[in-house]
C-alpha positions in Angstrom: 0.0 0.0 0.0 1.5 3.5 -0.7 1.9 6.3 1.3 -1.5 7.9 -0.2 -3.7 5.0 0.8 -1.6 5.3 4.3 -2.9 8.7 4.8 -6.0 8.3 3.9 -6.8 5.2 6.3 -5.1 7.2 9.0 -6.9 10.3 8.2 -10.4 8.0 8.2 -9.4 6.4 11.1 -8.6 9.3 13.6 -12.4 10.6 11.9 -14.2 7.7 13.2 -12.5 8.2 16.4 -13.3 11.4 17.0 -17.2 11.2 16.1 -16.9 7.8 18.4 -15.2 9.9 21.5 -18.1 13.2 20.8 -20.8 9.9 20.9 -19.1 8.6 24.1 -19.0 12.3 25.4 -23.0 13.0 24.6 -23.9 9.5 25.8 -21.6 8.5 29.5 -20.0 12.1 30.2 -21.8 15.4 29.3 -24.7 15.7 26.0 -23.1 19.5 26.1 -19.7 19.1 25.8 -19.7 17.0 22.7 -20.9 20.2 20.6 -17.2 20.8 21.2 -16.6 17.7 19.3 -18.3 19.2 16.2 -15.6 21.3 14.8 -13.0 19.1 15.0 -15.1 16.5 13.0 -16.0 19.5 10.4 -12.1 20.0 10.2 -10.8 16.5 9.8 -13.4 16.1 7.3 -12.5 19.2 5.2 -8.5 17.7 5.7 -9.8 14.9 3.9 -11.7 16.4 1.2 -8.8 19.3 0.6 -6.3 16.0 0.5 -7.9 13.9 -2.0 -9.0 17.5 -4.2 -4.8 18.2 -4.6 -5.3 16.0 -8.3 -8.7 18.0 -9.5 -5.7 20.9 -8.3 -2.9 19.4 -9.8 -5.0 18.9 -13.3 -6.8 22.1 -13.2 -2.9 23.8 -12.6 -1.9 21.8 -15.7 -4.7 22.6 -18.3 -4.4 26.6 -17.3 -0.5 25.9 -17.5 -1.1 25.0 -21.1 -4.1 27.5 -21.5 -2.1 30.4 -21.1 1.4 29.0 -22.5 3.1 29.3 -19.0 5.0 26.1 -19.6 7.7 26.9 -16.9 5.5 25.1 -14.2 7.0 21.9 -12.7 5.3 19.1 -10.9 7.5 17.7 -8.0 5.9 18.9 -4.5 3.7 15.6 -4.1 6.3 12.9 -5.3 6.9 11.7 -1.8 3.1 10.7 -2.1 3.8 7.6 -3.5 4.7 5.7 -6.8 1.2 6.9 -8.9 1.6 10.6 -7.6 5.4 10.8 -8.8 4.3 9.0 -12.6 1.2 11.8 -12.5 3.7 14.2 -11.9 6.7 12.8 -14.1 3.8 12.8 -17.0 2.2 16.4 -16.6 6.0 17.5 -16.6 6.9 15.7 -20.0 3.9 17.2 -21.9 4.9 20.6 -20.4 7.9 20.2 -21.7 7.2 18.8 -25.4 5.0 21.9 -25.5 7.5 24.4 -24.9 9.9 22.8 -27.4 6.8 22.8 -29.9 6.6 26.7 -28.9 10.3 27.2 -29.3 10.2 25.3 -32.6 7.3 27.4 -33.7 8.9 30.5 -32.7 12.7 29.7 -34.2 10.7 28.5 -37.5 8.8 32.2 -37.8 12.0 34.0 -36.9 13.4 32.1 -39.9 10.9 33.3 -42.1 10.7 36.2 -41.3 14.5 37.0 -41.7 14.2 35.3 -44.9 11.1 38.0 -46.0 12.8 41.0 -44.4 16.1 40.3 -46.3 15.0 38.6 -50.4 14.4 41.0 -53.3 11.4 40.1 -54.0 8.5 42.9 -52.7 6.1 41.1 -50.1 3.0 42.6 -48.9 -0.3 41.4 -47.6 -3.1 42.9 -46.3 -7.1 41.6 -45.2 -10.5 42.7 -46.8 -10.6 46.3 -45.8 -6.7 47.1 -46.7 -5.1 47.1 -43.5 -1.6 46.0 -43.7 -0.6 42.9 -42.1 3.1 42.5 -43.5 5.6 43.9 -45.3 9.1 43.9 -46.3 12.1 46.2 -46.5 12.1 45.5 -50.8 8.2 46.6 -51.1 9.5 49.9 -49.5 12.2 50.2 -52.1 10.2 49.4 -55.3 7.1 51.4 -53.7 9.4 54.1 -53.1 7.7 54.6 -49.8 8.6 54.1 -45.7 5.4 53.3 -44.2 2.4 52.0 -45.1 -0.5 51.3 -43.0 -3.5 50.5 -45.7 -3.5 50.6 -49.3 -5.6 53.7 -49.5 -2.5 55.4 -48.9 -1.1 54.4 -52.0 -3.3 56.8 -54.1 -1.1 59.9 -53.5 2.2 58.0 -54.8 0.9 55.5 -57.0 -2.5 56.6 -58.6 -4.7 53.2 -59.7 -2.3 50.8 -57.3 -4.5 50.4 -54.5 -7.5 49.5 -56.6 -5.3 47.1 -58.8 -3.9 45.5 -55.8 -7.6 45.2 -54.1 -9.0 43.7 -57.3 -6.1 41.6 -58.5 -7.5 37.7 -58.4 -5.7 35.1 -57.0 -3.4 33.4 -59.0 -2.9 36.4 -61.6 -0.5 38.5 -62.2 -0.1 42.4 -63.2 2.3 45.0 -64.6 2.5 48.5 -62.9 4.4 51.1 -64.8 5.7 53.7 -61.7 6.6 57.2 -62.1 10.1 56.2 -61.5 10.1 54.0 -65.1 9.6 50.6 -63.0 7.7 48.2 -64.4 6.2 46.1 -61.6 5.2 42.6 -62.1 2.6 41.6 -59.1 1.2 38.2 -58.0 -1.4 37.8 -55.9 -2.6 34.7 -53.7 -5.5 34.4 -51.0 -5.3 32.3 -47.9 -7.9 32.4 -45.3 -6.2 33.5 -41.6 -8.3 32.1 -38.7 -11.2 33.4 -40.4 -10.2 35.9 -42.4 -9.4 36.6 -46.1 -5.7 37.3 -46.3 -4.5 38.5 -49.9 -0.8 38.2 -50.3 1.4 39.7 -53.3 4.7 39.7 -54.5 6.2 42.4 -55.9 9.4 42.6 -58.4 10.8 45.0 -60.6 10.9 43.7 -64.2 12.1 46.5 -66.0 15.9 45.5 -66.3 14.3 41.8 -67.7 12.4 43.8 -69.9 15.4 45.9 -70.8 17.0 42.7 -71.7 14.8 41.4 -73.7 14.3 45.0 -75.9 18.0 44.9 -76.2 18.3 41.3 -77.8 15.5 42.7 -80.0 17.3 45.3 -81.4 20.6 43.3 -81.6 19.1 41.0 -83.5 17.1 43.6 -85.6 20.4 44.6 -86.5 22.3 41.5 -87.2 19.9 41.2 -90.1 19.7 44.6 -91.3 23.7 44.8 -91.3 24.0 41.3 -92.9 21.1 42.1 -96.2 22.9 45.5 -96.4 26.0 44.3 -97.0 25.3 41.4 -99.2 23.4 44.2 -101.3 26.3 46.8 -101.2 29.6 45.0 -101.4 28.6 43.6 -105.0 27.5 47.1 -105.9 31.0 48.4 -105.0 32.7 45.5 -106.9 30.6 46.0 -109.4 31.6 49.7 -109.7 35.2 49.1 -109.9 34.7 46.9 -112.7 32.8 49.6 -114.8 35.2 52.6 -114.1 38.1 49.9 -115.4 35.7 49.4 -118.4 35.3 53.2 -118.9 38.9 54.0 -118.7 40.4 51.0 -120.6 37.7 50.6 -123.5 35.1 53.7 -123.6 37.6 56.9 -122.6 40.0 56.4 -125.2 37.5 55.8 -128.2 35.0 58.3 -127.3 33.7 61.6 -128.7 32.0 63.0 -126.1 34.8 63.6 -123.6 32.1 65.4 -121.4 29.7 62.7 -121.2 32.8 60.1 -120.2 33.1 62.6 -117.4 29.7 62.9 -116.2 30.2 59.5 -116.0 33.0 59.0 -114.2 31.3 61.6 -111.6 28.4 59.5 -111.1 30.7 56.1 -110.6 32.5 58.2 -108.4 29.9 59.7 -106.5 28.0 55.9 -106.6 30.7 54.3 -105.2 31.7 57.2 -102.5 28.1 56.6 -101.7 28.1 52.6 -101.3 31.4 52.7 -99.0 29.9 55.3 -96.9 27.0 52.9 -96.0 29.2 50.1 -95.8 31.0 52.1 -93.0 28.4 53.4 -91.8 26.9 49.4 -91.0 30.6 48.6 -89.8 30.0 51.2 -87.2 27.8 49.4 -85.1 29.6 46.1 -85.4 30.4 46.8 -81.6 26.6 47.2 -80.7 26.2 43.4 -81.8 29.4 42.0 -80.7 30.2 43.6 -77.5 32.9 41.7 -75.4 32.2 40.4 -72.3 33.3 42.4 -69.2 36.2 41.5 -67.8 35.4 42.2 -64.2 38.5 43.2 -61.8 38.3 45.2 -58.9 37.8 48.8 -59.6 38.5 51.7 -57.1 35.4 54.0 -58.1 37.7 57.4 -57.0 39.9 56.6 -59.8 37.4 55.5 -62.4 36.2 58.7 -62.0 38.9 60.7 -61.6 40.6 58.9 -64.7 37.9 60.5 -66.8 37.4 63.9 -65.2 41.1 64.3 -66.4 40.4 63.3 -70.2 38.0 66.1 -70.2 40.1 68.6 -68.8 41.2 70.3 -71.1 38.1 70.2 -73.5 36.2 71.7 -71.2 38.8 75.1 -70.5 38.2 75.6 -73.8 34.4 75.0 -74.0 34.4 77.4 -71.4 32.4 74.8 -69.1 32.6 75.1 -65.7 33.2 71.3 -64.1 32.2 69.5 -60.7 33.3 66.4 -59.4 32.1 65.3 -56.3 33.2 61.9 -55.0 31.2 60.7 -51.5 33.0 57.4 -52.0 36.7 57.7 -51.4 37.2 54.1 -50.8 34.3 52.0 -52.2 35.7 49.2 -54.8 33.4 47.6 -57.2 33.5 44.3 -59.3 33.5 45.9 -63.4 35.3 46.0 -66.1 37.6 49.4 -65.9 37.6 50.1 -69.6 34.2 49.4 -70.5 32.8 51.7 -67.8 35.4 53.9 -68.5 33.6 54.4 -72.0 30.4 54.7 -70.5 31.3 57.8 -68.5 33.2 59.4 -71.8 30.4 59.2 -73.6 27.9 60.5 -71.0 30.0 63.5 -70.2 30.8 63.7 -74.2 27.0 64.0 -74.7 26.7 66.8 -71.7 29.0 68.7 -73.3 27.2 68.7 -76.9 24.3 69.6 -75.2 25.9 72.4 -73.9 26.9 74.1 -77.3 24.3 76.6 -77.2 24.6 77.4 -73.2 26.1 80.5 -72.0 27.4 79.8 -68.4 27.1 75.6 -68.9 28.5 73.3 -65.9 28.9 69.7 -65.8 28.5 67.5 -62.8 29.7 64.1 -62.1 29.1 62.6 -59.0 29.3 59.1 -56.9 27.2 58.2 -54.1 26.0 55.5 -51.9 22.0 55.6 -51.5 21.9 52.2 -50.0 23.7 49.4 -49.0 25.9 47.6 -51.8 24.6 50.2 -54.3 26.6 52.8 -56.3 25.1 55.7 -58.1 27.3 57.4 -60.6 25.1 61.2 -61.9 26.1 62.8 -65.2 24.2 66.7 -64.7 24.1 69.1 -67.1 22.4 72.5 -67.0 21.8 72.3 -70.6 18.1 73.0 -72.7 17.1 69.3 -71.6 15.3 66.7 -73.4 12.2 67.0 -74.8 9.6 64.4 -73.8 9.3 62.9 -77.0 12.6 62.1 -77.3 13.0 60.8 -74.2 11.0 57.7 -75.3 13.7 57.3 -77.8 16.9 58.1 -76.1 18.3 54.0 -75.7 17.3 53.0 -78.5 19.4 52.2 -81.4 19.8 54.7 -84.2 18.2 57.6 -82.5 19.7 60.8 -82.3 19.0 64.2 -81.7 21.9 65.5 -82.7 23.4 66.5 -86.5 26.2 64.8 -86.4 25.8 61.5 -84.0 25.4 57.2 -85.0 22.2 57.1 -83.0 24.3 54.0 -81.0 26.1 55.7 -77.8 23.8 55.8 -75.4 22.2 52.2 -76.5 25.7 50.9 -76.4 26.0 52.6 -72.7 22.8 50.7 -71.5 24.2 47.2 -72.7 27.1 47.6 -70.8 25.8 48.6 -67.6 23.1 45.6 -68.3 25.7 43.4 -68.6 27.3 44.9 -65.2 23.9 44.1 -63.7 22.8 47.5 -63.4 20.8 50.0 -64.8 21.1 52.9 -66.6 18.7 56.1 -66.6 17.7 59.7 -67.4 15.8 62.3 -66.0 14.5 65.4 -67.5 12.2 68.7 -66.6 11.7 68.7 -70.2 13.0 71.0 -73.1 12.8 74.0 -70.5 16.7 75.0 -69.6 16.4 72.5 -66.8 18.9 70.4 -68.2 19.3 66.1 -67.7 20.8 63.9 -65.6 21.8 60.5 -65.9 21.9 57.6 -63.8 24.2 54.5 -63.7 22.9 52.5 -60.8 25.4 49.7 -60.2 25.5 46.9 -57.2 28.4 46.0 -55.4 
């Protein structure tokens, strides 16, 4: 028998003795003293009931233990009990504890996620029925160009149309957003019902350098084909040309009456063939837009990328009579490019500033480098110059277009491909043709 049966057949006992000693008090010694028997009986009696209620206790302890997640409760005070109390106890004490490590399983697995949310790319947001935000992530700022956000309603200022979009996007479906900023916006929404609630969730990327890409290949390949029928339609025309100023020379000159008609004719040969070569070179000349090497990254100290072109341009510019800035916030930031190719880039930007500056009185030229953000370089090409108009704007990268009188058209489209291939981006901002001048962006990662 254990302790517990012990006690209670002990605490049974002594209560049948003391109701027998208040009956042989009433009966043999005095009926009035065993009224004093009473609360002792009353006493024992609530010792028993209080004893053998400790496990309704124990188990009510234990549910409100797991009720309100307090799983730092241990069961150990009754053990000396007996065998069945310590196993009670033992077992209330091993649930507690799987509990808990369910809880700091739960807990370490959320962390996770969230650090992994917080930290990818890729824009996350979610938000219930009536637009309040329930997440969102450090990249949904960025591509939102926003720092807080506490229900899409407050998107209408910013980004007019994108709270409706996002409110009526199914799920499943995707969307492009075209910013103010030229990012195109590729979102994907998915429902999942939340303890009751309709929880939309979307993810947000930019798409604009993928869609870059893909207008670059276009026009590469556009030009592959236009330089390869040009060619195989010009080069026989030049051939052929030489052959027939031979045959005028050798076998129509010297027979010939009409010496100014052989000259006429020589003059349109010549003026055919001038002609023919200059398209022929002129198709040669944007060999490099098809075939551009790739770069051949090293590590390049941005200071003297810059620096390195500032001095180029030195002299130029003293006689342009244009004033120049440099203004370097990154003395010792290091990137992973390819010197020369970047190198180009910059010569060509501040080449194009300075053309824009012809008609100017007063024109200044500013390059500067800084660091808006972690791992990212910005590299501005300003110019106080009549600006761009907004038609041409549309135009600027791509291939062929020019604004200028003498120009290929391929500069800037060549500049874009080789920031692309540096995995960064290349922009330009304008007031418009209003003396506001432009500015232009090369956005590289480090």
């Amino acid at each position: 028998m254990n302790r517990f049966s012990i006690n209670i057949c002990l605490r049974v006992i002594l209560l049948t003795a003391t109701i027998a000693f208040g009956i042989w008090i009433y009966f043999r010694v005095n009926d009035s003293l065993s009224y004093l028997i009473i609360p002792l009986v009353l006493a024992q009696m609530y010792g028993i009931y209080y004893y053998l209620n400790r496990i309704n206790r124990k188990l009510t302890l234990f549910l409100e233990s797991i009720r309100y997640e307090d799983f730092s409760i241990r069961f150990s005070s009754d053990n000396k009990l007996g065998k069945s109390f310590k196993m009670l106890n033992q077992q209330f004490n091993e649930v507690l504890e799987a509990f808990r490590q369910t809880r700091a399983e739960k807990e370490a697995n959320l962390k996770y996620i969230d650090t992994i949310v917080q930290h990818i790319n890729i824009g996350v947001l979610s938000f219930d029925a009536e637009g309040k935000i329930e997440l969102i992530n450090p990249a949904a700022f960025r591509l939102l160009g926003i720092y807080r956000l506490r229900n899409l309603s407050e998107l209408k200022t910013v980004h007019p149309g994108l709270d409706t979009l996002l409110m009526e996007l199914p799920s499943g479906n995707k969307s492009l957003y075209a910013t103010k900023q030229q990012q195109q916006l590729s979102i994907h929404a998915a429902v999942v019902r939340l303890q009751g609630r309709l929880i939309k969730l979307l993810s947000i990327q930019n798409i604009h350098s993928e869609l870059q890409k893909k207008e670059l290949e276009a026009w590469q390949n556009l030009t592959k084909i236009l330089r390869h029928e040009i060619m195989n339609s010009v080069t026989p025309i030049v051939s052929l040309i030489g052959t027939m100023q031979e045959i005028v020379e050798i076998d129509i000159a010297p027979s010939s009456g009409n010496p100014e008609g052989i000259t006429d004719l020589r003059e349109a040969l010549e003026t055919v063939e001038s002609r023919s070569k200059g398209i022929m070179n002129f198709v040669n000349a944007y060999r490099d837009y098809t075939t551009l090497p790739q770069p051949q990254f090293t590590s390049v100290n941005v200071k003297s990328l810059i620096t390195s072109v500032a001095n180029l341009f030195q002299a130029d510019l003293k006689q342009a009579d244009i004033q120049f800035h440099l203004d370097i916030d990154t003395q010792q930031t290091t990137i992973h490019a390819d010197f020369s190719q970047l190198q180009m880039v910059l010569i060509n930007l501040v080449k194009n500033a300075m053309d824009a500056l012809e008609q100017t009185t007063d024109g200044a030229i500013e390059l500067k480098a800084w660091l808006p953000g972690t791992n990212q370089l910005t590299i501005e090409v300003t110019d106080n110059g009549p600006g761009i108009d907004e038609e041409a704007m549309e135009k600027i990268f791509i291939p062929f277009f020019t604004t200028k009188k003498k120009g290929s058209g391929i500069g800037l489209s060549l500049s874009q491909q080789i920031i692309q291939l540096h995995g960064g981006q290349l922009k330009v901002n304008s007031p418009g043709n209003n003396g506001n001048g432009s500015t232009f962006f090369i956005i590289l990662n480090y």
